[in-house]
C-alpha positions in Angstrom: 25.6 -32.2 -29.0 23.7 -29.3 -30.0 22.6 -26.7 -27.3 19.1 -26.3 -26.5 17.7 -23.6 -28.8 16.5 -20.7 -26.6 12.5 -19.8 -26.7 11.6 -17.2 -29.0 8.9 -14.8 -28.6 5.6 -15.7 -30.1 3.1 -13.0 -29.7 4.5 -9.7 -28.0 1.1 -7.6 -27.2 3.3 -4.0 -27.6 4.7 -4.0 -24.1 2.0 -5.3 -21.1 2.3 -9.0 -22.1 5.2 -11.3 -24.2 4.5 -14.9 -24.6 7.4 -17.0 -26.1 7.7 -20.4 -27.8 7.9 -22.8 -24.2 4.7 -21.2 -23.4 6.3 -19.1 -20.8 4.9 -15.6 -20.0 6.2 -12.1 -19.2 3.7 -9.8 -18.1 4.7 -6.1 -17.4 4.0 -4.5 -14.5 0.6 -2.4 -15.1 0.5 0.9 -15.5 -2.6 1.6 -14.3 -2.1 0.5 -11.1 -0.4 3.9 -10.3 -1.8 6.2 -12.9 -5.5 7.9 -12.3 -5.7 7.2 -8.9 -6.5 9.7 -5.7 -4.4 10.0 -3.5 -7.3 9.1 -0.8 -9.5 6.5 -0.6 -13.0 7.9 0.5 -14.3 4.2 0.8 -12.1 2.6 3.1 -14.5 1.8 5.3 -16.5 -0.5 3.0 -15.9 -3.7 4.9 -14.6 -6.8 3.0 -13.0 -10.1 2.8 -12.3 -13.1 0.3 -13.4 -16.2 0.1 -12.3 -19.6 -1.9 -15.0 -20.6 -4.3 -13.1 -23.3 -5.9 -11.2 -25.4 -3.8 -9.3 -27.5 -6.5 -8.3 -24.3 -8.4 -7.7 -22.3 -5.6 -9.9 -19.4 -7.3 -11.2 -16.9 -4.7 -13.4 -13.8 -5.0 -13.3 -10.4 -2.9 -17.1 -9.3 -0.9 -17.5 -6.0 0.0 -20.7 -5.4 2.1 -22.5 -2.2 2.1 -22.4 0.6 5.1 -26.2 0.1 4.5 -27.6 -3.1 6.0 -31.0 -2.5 7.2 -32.8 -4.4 4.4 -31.4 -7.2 2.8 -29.6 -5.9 -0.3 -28.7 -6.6 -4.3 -26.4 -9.0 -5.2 -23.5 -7.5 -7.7 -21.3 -10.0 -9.5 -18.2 -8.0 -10.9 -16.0 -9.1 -13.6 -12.4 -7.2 -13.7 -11.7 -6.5 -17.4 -7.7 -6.4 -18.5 -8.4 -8.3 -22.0 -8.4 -11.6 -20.4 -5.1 -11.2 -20.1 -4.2 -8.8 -16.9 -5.6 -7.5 -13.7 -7.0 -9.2 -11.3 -9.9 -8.8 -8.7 -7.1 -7.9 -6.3 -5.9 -4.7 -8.4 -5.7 -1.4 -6.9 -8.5 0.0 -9.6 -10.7 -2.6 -9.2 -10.9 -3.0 -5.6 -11.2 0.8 -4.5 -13.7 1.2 -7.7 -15.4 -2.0 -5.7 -15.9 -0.6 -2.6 -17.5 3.3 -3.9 -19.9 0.4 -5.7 -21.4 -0.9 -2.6 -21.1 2.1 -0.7 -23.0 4.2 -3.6 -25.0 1.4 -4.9 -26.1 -0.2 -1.4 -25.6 -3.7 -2.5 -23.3 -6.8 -2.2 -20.6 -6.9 -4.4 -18.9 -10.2 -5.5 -15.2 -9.2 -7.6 -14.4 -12.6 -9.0 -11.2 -13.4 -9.9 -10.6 -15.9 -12.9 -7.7 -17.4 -14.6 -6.0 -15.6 -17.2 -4.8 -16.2 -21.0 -3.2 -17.1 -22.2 -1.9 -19.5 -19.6 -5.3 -20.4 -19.4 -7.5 -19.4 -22.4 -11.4 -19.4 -23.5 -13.5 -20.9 -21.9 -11.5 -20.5 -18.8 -12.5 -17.7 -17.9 -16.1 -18.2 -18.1 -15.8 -21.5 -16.7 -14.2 -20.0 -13.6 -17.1 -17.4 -13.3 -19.8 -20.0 -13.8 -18.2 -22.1 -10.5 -18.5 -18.4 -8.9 -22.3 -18.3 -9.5 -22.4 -21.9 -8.8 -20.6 -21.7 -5.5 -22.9 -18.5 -4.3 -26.1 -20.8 -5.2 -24.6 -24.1 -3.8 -23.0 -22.8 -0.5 -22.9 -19.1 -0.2 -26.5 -18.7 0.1 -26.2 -21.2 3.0 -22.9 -20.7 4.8 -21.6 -17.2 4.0 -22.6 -15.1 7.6 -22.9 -11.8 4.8 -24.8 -13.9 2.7 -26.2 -15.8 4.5 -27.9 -12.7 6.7 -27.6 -9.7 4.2 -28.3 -10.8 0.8 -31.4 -11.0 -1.6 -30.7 -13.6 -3.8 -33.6 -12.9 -6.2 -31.7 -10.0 -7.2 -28.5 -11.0 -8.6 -26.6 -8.8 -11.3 -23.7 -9.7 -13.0 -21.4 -6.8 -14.2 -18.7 -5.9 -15.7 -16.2 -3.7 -17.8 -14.9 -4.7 -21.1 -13.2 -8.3 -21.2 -15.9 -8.4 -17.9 -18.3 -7.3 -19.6 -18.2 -10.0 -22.3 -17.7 -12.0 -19.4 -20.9 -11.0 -17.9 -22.8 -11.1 -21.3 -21.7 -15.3 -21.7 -22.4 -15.9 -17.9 -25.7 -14.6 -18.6 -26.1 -16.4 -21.9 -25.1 -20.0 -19.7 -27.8 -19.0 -17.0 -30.6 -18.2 -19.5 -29.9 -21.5 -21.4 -30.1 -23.8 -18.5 -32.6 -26.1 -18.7 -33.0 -26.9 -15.0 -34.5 -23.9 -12.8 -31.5 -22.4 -10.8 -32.3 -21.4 -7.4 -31.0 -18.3 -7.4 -32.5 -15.5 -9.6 -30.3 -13.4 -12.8 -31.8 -10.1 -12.7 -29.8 -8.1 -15.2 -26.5 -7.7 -17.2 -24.0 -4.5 -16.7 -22.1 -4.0 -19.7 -19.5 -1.5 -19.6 -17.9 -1.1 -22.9 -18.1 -4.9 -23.3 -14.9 -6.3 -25.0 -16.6 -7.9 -28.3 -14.6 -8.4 -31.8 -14.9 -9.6 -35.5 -12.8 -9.9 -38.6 -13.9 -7.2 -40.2 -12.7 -3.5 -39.0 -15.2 -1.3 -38.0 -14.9 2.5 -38.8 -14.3 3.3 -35.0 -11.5 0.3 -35.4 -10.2 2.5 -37.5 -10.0 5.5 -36.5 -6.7 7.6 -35.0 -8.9 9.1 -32.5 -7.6 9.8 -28.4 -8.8 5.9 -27.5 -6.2 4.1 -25.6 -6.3 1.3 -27.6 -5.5 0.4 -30.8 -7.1 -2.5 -33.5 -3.6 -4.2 -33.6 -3.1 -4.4 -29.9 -6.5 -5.5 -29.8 -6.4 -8.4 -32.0 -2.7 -9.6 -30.1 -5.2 -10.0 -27.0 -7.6 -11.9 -29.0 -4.8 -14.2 -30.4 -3.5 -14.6 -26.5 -7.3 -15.3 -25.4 -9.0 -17.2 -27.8 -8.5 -20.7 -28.4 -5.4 -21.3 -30.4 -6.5 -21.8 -34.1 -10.0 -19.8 -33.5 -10.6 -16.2 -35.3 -12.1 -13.4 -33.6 -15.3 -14.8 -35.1 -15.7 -17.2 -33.2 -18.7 -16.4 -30.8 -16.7 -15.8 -27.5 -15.3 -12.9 -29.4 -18.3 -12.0 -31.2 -21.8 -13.1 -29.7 -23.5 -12.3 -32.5 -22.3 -14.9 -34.2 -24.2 -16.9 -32.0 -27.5 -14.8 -33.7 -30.3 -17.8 -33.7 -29.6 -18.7 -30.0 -29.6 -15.2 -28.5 -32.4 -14.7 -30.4 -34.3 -17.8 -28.5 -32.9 -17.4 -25.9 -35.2 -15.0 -22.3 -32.2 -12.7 -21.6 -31.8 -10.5 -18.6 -32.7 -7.0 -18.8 -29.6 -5.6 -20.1 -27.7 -2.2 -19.3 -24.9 -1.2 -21.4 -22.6 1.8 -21.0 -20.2 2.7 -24.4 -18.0 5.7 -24.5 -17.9 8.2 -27.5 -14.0 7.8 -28.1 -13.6 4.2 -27.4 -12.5 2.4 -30.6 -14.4 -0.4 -29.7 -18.0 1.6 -29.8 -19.3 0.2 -33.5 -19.0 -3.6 -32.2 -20.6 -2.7 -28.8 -23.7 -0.4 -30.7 -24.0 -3.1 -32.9 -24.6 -6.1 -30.0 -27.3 -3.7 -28.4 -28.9 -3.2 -32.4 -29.2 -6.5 -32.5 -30.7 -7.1 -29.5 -33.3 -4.5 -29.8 -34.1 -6.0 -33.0 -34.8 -9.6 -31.2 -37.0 -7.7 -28.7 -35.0 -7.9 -25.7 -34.9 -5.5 -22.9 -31.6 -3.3 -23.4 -31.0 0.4 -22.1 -27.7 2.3 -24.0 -26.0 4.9 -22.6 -23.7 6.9 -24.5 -21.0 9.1 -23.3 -19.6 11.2 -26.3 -16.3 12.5 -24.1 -15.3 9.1 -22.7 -12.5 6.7 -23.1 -12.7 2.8 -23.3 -12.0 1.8 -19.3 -13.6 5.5 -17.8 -15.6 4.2 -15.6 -12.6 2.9 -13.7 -9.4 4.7 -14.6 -11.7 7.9 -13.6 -14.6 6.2 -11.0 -15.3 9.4 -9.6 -15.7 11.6 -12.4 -18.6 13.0 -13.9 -19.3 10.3 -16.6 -18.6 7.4 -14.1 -21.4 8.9 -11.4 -23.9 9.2 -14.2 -23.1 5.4 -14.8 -23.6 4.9 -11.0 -26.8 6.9 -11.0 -28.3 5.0 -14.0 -27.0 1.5 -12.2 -28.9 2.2 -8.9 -32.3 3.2 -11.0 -31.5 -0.5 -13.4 -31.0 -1.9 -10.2 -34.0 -0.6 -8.3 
């Protein structure tokens, strides 16, 4: 009898993630998690607490309330990015970055957490966000005491930084597609460098500039994400690709937020071109020093406030 043949290694993303042949997966442990943070956190005493929003799944998402509750305040729906592949709404990054959000912004933030690839690849991810949405219109508006008592629900924002931020941008595409009135209100879309791809290299792709990325590692996390046999043309990678319905389609008010050294810059410019083109209501911000992921590898420097300052005037 021949011995079982041991699983070989199918797709090995340069170190944070290996997936092998039985569809098993090794992720490293991140990196990030330790580097470029404080020693202090100066928002600790942002309250917050997580709730189940899918009961099958068991898919939860972390609220942090604002220090400011006189008025009811702004909804923020955040999307952790991490290439679909890593992270999680419970990462160190993401939840201290979470709570200097509400505390600077004065709103509600909602960190969802969604299932990852490639366990679990496109749509999943977007599915899990859409029951996120769905569960804040079904039931958190009506049994959620912060909710329930603090929230505006006509100003909802979803947000979020590069695999988020494409999650944010195809959340907002499913809202403004809907036929039937939702009752709760999609006010605008926070893109921060947006995680968006195509078959064809860009210059920036190109480039052997500081970016922490590279075009190969890229693509490994588009073959890990996408659905097995799709390119990265397919429109969950690339939206425009999707032209004529975007086109059609009443979008959100849009704010987007690229960095100057971030490989990924000529795919993210080129989304917000084309959606100037259509007409729709987009705001670019460019910062010529910054790194894809600044805004939460360094939340409190320089760059990353200016983002915060031009969030809180999108949002207001």
């Amino acid at each position: 009898m021949f011995d079982k043949a041991e699983p070989w290694l199918v797709e090995d993303n340069g170190g944070p993630i290996k997936l092998y042949s039985d569809g098993s997966v090794v992720r490293a442990p991140n990196p990030f998690e330790s580097l470029f943070l404080t020693e202090h956190n100066n928002y600790g005493h942002v309250p917050y607490k997580d709730i189940v929003f899918d009961e099958e799944t068991g898919l939860w998402a972390r609220l942090y309330l604002s220090p400011e509750t006189k008025n009811r305040l702004p909804i923020v729906m955040y999307f952790h990015g991490g290439g679909f592949c890593m992270l999680s709404a419970a990462s160190t990054l993401y939840h201290r970055m979470c709570q200097m959000w509400a505390a600077k912004l004065g709103v509600i933030i909602v960190s969802v957490d969604y299932r990852l690839a490639p366990e679990h690849r496109l749509p999943a991810a977007y599915d899990d966000s859409i029951a996120a949405l769905r569960w804040m219109e079904r039931e958190g508006a009506a049994k959620d005491p912060w909710l329930v008592s603090q929230a505006d629900f006509s100003k909802i924002f979803l947000a979020g930084d590069s695999a988020g931020g494409n999650i944010a941008h195809h959340v907002g595409v499913w809202a403004a597609s809907k036929t039937v009135e939702m009752k709760i209100k999609i006010k605008g879309l926070i893109l921060l460098y947006p995680f968006f791809g195509g078959e064809d290299r860009t210059p920036s792709e190109t480039e052997k500039g500081s970016s922490m990325l590279t075009a190969e590692g890229l693509d490994s996390m588009w073959r890990l994400a996408l659905p097995v046999g799709c390119h990265r043309d397919h429109p969950y990678s690339n939206p425009l690709a999707e032209g004529e319905t975007l086109c059609s389609l009443d979008l959100p008010p849009v704010l987007c937020a690229i960095g100057g050294r971030d490989i990924l810059r000529d795919k993210e410019l080129e989304y917000c071109e084309a959606l100037k083109k259509w007409g729709k209501r987009i705001e670019v911000h460019n910062f010529a020093e910054e790194d894809h992921g600044f805004t939460v590898m360094k939340m409190e420097g320089q760059s990353s406030l200016q983002v915060l300052g031009r969030i809180a005037d999108f949002i207001k």
